[in-house]
N, C-alpha and C positions, 0 to 999 in steps of 0.2 A: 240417763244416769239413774240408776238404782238408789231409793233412800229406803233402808227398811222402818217401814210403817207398822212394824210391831207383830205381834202373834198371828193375825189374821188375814194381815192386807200387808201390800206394798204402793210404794209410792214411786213415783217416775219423774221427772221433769225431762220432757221432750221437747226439740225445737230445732229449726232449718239457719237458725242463724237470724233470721227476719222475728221470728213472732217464737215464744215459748209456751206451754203449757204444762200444767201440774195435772198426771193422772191419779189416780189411787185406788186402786181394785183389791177384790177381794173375793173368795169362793163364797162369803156368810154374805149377804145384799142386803138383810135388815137395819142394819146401822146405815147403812150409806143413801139407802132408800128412805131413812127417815133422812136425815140432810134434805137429800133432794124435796123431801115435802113442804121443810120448814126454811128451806135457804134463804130465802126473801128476807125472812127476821133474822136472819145468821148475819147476812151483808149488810144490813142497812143496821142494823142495831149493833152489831158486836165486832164489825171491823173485819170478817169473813172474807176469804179472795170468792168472788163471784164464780158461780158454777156454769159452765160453757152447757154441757151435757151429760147424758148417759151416755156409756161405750159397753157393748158387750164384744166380748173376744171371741169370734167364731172357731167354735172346735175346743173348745177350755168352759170348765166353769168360772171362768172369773171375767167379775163386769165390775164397772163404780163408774167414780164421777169426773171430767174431765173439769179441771178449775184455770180460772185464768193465772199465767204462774205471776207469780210479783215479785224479784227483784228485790234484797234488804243482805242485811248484814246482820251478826249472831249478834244478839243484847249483851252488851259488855254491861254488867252491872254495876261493876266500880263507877264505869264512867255517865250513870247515866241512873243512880240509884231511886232518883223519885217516878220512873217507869214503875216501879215494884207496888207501889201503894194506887197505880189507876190501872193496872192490872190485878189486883185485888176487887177492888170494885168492879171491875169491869165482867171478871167471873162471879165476882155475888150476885150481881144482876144476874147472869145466866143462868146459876143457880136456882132462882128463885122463880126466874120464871119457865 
């Protein structure tokens, strides 16, 4: 299943039924190459789905990051409105560091 991942990259969620995974590639490999440098602090600090691998697509410019997929439902805001203030903190911290 195809999720467009914005101007540069796309995103994929693939899976056999058993196991799923989140691709996300892209032709620009700067952005996704720093991830992969700093993922460690991404997953353990900020709540980040863990990165499986690198994938390059042989015959294409386009390579990223395989992630473990995770399973959730869209943030209903109404029902659920003090998410909004520990997601705030949660990106100022990222911000900052």
């Amino acid at each position: 299943m195809l999720n467009w991942g914005g101007f540069v990259s796309h995103s994929y969620d693939v899976g056999d039924r058993t196991r799923s995974v989140h691709v996300k590639l892209a032709t620009e490999h700067d952005g996704l190459r720093r991830w992969l440098e700093v993922h460690d602090i991404l997953e353990g600090a900020y709540h980040a789905p863990p990165v499986l691998s690198w994938l390059d697509l042989p015959g294409t410019p386009y390579g990223g990051l395989v992630f473990e997929h995770i399973d959730g439902d869209t943030w209903d805001t109404r029902s659920q409105p003090g998410l909004l203030n520990d997601l705030r903190v949660l990106l100022a911290r990222l911000h900052e560091d």
